[in-house]
C-alpha positions as CSV (number, residue, x, y, z in Angstrom):
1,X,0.0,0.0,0.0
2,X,1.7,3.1,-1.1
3,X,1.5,5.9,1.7
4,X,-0.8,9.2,2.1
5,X,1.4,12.2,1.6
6,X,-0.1,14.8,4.2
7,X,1.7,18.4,3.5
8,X,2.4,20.2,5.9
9,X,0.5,23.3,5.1
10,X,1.5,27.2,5.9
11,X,4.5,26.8,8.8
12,X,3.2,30.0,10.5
13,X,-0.3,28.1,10.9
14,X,-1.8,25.3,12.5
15,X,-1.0,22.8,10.3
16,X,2.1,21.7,11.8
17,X,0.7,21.3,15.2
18,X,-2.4,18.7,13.7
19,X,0.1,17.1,12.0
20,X,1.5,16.2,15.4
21,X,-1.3,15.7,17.6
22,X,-2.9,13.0,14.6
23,X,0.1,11.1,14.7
24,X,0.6,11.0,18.8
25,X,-3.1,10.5,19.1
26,X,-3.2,7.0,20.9
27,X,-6.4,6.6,18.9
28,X,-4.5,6.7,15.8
29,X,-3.2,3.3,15.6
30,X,-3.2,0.4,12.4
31,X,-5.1,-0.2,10.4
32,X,-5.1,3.4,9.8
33,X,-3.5,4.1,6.5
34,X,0.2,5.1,6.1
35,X,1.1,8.2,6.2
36,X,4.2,10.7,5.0
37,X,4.9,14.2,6.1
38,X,5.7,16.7,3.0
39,X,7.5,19.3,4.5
40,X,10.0,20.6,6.8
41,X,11.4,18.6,9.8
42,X,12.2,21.7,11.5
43,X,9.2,23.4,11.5
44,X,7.6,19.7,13.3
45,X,10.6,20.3,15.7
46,X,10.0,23.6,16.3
47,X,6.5,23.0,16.8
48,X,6.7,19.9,18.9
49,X,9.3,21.6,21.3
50,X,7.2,24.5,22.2
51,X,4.0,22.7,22.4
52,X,5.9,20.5,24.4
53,X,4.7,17.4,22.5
54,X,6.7,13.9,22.3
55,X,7.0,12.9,19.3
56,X,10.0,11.1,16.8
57,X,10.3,12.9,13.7
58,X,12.4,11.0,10.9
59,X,13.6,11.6,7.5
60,X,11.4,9.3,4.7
61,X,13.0,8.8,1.2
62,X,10.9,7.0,-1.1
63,X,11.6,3.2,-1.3
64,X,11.6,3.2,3.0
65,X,8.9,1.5,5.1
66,X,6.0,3.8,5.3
67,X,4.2,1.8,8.2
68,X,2.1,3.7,10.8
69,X,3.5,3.7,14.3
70,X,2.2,6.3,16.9
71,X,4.4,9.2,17.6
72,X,6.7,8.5,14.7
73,X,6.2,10.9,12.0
74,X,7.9,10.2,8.8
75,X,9.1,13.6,6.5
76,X,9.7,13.5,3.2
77,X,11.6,17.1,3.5
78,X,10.8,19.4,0.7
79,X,12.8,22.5,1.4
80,X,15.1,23.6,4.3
81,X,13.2,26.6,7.1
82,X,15.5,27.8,9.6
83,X,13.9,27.8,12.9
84,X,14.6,31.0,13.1
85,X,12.3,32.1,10.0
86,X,9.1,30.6,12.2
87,X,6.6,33.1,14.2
88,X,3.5,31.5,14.8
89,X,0.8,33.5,13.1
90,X,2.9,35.8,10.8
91,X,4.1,34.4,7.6
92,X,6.9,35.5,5.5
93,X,8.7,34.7,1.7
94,X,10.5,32.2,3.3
95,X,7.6,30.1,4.9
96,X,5.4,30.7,2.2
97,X,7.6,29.8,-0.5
98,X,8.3,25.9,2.1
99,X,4.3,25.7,2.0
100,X,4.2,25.7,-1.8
101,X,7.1,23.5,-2.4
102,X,5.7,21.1,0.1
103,X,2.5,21.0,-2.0
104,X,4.6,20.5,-5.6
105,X,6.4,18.1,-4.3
106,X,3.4,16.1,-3.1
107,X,1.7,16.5,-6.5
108,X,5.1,15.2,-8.0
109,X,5.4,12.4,-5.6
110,X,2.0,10.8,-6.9
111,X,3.0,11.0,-10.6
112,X,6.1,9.2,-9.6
113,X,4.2,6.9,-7.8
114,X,6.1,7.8,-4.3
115,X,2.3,8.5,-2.8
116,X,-1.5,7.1,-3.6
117,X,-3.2,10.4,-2.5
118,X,-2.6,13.9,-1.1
119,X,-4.1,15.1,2.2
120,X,-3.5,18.9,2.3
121,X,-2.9,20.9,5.3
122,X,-4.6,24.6,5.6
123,X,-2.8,27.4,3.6
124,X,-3.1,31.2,3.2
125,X,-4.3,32.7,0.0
126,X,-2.1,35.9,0.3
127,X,1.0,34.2,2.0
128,X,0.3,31.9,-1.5
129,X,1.3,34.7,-3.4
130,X,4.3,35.7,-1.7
131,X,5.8,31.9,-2.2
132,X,6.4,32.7,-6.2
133,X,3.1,30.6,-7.0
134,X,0.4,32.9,-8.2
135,X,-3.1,31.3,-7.8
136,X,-6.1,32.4,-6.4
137,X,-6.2,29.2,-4.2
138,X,-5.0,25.6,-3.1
139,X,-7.7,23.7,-5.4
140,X,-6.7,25.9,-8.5
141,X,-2.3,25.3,-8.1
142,X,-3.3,21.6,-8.0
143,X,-5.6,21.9,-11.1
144,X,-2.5,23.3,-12.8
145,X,0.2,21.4,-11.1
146,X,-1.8,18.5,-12.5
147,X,-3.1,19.6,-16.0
148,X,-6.4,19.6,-15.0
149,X,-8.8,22.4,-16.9
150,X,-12.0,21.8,-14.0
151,X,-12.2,21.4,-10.8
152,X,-15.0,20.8,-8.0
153,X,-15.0,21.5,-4.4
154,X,-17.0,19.1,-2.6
155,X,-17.5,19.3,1.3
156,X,-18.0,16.1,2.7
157,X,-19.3,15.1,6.3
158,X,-21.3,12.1,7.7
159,X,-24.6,13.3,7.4
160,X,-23.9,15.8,4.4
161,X,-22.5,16.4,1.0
162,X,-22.5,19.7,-1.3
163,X,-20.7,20.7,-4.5
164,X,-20.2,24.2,-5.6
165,X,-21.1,26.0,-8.7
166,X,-18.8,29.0,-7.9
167,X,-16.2,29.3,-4.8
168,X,-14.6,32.4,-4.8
169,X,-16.2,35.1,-6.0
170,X,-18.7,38.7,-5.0
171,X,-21.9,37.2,-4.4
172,X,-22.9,39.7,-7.2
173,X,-20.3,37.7,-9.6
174,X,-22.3,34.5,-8.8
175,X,-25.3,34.8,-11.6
176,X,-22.6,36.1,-14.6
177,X,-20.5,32.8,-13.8
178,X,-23.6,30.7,-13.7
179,X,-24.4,28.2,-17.4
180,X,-26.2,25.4,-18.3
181,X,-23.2,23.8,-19.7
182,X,-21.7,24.1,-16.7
183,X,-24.2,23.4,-14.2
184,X,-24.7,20.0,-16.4
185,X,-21.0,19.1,-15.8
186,X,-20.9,19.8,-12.1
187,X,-24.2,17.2,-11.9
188,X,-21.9,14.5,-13.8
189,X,-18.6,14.8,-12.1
190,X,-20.8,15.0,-8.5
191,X,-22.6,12.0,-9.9
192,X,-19.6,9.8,-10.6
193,X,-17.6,10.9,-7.8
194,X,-20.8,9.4,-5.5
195,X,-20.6,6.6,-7.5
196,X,-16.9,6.3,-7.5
197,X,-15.8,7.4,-4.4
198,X,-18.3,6.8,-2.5
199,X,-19.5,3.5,-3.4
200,X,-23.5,4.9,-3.9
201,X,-24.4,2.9,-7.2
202,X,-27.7,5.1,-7.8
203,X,-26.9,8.5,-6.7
204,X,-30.1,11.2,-5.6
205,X,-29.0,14.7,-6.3
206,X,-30.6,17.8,-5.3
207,X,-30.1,21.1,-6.7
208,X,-30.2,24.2,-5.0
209,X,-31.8,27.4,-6.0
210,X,-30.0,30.6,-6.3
211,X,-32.8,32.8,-4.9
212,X,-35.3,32.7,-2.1
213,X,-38.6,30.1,-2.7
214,X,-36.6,28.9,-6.1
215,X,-37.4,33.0,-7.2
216,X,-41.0,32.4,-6.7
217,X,-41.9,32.0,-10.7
218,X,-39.3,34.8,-11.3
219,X,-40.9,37.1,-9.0
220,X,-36.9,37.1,-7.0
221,X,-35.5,36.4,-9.7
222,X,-35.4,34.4,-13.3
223,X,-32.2,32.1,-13.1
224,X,-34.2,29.4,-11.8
225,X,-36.2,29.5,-15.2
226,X,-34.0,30.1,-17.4
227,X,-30.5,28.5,-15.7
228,X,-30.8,26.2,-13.3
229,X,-34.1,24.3,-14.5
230,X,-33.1,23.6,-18.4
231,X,-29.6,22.1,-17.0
232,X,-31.5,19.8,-14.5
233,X,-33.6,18.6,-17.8
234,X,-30.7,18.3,-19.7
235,X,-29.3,16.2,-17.0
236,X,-32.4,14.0,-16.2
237,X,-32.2,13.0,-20.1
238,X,-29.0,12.0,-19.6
239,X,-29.9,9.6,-16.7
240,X,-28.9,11.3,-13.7
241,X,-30.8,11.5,-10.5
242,X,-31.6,15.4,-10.1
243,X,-34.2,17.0,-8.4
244,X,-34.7,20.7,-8.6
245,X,-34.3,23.8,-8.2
246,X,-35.6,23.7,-4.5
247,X,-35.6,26.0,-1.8
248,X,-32.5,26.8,-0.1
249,X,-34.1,26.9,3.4
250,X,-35.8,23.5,3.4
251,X,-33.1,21.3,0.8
252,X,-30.6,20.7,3.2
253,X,-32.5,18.9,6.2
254,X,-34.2,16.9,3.6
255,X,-30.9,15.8,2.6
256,X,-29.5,15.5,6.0
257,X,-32.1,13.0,6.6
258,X,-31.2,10.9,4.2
259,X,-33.4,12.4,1.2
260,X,-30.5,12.5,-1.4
261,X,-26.6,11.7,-1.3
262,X,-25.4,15.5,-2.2
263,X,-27.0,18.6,-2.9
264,X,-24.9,20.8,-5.7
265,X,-25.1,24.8,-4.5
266,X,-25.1,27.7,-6.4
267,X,-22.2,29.2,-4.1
268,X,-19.7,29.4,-1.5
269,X,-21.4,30.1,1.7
270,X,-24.9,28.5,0.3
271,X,-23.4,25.1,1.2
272,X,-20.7,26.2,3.6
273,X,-23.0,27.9,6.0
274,X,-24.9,24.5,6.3
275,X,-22.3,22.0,5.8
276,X,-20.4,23.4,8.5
277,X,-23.0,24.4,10.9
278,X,-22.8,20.4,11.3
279,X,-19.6,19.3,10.5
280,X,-17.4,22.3,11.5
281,X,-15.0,20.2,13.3
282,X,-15.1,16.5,11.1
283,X,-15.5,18.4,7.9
284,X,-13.2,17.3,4.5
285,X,-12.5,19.3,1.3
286,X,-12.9,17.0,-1.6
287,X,-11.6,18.4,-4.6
288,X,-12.9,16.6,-8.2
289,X,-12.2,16.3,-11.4
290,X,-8.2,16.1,-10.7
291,X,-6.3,13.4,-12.2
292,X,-5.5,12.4,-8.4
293,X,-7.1,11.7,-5.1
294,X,-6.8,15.0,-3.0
295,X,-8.1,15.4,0.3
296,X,-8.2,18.6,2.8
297,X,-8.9,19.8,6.4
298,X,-11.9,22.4,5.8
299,X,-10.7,24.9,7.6
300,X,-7.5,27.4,7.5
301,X,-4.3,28.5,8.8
302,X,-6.0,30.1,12.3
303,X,-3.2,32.4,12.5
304,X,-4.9,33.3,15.8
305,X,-4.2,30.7,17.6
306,X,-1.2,29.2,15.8
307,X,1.2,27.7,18.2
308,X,-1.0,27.9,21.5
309,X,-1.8,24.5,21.4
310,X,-5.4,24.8,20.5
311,X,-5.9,23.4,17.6
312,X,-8.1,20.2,16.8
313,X,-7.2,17.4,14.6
314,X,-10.4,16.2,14.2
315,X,-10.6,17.6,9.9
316,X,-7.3,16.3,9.4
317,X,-7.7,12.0,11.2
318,X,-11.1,12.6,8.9
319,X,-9.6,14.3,5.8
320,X,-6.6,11.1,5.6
321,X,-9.6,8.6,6.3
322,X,-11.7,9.7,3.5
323,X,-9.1,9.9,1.5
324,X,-8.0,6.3,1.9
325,X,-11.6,5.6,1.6
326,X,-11.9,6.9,-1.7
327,X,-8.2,5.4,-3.1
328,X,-9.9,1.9,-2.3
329,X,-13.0,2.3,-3.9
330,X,-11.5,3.8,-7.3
331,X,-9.1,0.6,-6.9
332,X,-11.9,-1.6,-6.5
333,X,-13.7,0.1,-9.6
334,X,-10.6,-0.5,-11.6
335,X,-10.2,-4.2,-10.8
């Protein structure tokens, strides 16, 4: 079994300290997947010494045993950080450009076939364009890093699923970047990855509205009429299971009952408002439609509390989970 490369995420956030409290945790024991550290070994050190938290932290070359052992944390070390160059909660070129390089050399890992998966610790957006990598995100470097032209943000939990139709945007951009061509593609690569991924053979998706009462008859609005229903035709002639466009207010408790398997959202907080209402702690980033299996806690760098010894590993044991979860099942749909 190849191993789960987890990078280590901004080294001025709280990635490095989940990183260490997942692998001391004493519930973290086989037959949890294995798992590598891309990173630095000096920012774990750093981290681990002023948390005070016992841990081994070992070089990993590709080629060595990978398995898990609690409090051993195996680094695949990407770049060298002076200690010196970590504050907890302030970032600079020199951390930033670690974080990145930590997340290339993931990516590059996999097509070498070091790695199975990624599993991607939280970075910052603006210390992301300080590290020489100009994206507007995490999900869209790993589009590029991988060649990949879409991408789909899926937040998964226990008792909820969503997929976006936009992420990062004005609220006012959100219509203008609204098609039916596109909307028909999110409701195929949200289908398969259910049936994929997720081992659901028959899929139930619901589709959200973008306006209040699905823009009562167009009275709040027309997208409904003349967007979001014509794609959820389109898509029911192609054999998907879509139902739609309902009511923001009412859609997701139907689902979290067990009505359908996902519900696609016209926007970012549409779905996150929900999705982490219940899952803020357990929550994963799902990203589709890349080449490879990628993972993420669903939250961020917490500057805030970066190296007080507060931060929760709960996103991260979940986010390396699912992703094992989902390497097996696209195994078992290949054999």
């Amino acid at each position: 079994m190849l191993p789960i490369a987890v990078t280590i995420g901004c080294p001025a956030g709280i990635g490095p300290e989940i990183i260490l409290k997942y692998f001391t945790c004493p519930l973290n024991r086989p037959p949890q997947p294995p798992t590598i550290v891309t990173g630095n070994i000096s920012v774990l050190q750093y981290y681990a010494k002023i948390l005070n938290i016992s841990a081994s932290i070992i070089p990993w070359q590709p080629g060595n045993p990978a398995l898990f052992k609690r409090a051993v944390i195996p680094v695949y070390e990407t770049s060298t950080l002076p200690a010196k160059s970590i504050v907890p909660g302030e970032y600079n070129s020199e951390t930033a450009k670690a974080m990145a390089i930590a997340i290339t050399s993931a990516v590059q890992g996999i097509k070498q076939g070091f790695f199975s998966g990624i599993c991607t610790c939280p970075i910052s957006k603006e210390a992301l364009q300080c590290s020489g990598y100009h994206f507007p995100g995490h999900t869209e470097m790993l589009a590029k890093l991988t060649g990949s032209d879409k991408q789909v943000m899926m937040l998964a939990g226990s008792s909820l699923r969503v997929t976006l139709a936009t992420i990062h945007c004005s609220i006012a951009q959100v219509p203008k970047q609204l098609s039916q061509s596109a909307l028909l593609e999110l409701y195929h690569t949200t289908s398969e990855s259910l049936i994929r991924d997720f081992n659901i053979p028959s899929p139930k998706i619901a589709v959200a509205a973008l306006n209040p009462h699905a823009g009562e008859a167009g009275m709040f609005g027309d997208e409904e009429q003349t967007l979001i229903s014509p794609s959820i035709t389109r898509g029911l002639q192609e054999g998907l299971s879509l139902q739609g466009p309902c009511p923001p207010d009412t859609i997701f408790n139907k689902a979290v009952n067990g009505d359908y398997d996902a519900v696609v959202c016209m926007y970012h907080d549409q779905g996150l408002i929900p999705f982490k209402l219940l899952h803020f702690k357990d929550g994963v980033n799902v990203t589709l439609g890349l080449p490879i299996v990628r993972t993420s806690v669903d939250h961020g760098t917490a500057y805030d509390i970066a190296g007080k010894g507060l931060a929760d590993p709960e996103s991260l044991t979940a986010a390396i989970q699912l992703a094992q979860l989902i390497i097996t099942n696209r195994n078992r749909s290949i054999s």
